[in-house]
Phi, psi and omega in degrees: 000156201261200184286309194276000161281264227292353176284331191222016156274332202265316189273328202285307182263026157267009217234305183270339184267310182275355139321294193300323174282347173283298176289339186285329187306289167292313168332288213231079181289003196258306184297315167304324172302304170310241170051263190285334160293318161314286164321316171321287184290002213230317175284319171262049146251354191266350201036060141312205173263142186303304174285025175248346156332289194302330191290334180264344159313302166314294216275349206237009162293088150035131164243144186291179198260162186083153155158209191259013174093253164285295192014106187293307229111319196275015186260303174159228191246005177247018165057330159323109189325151173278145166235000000 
């Protein structure tokens, strides 16, 4: 195989491990959680920049249950545009 077969096998299948890691993710939120802390700690041993430490420390916190679906939050506790 030449570089660019092997060039577009590497992007296919970086492509498809971080698809699959989105959905186990979205699936299965206990595994995801487990996840995104396991990167944490795997990041600060590696001494990354702290803040991409904390941000996967943070993705790897509980999210409550309930709210408004897609909802951010920033409209208030009824998901309603601001006016």
């Amino acid at each position: 195989m030449h570089a660019s077969q092997w060039l577009q096998v590497v992007v296919a299948a970086t492509l498809v491990a971080a698809c699959a890691a989105y959905w186990l993710g979205r699936l299965f939120p206990r595994l995801g959680q487990k996840g995104w802390l396991a990167t944490a700690g795997l990041l600060r041993r590696l001494h990354a920049p702290e803040a991409l430490a904390n941000h996967a420390q943070a993705k790897s916190s509980p999210r409550p249950k309930g709210g408004c679906g897609g909802c951010s939050g920033c409209a208030g506790k009824d998901c309603r545009p601001k006016t």
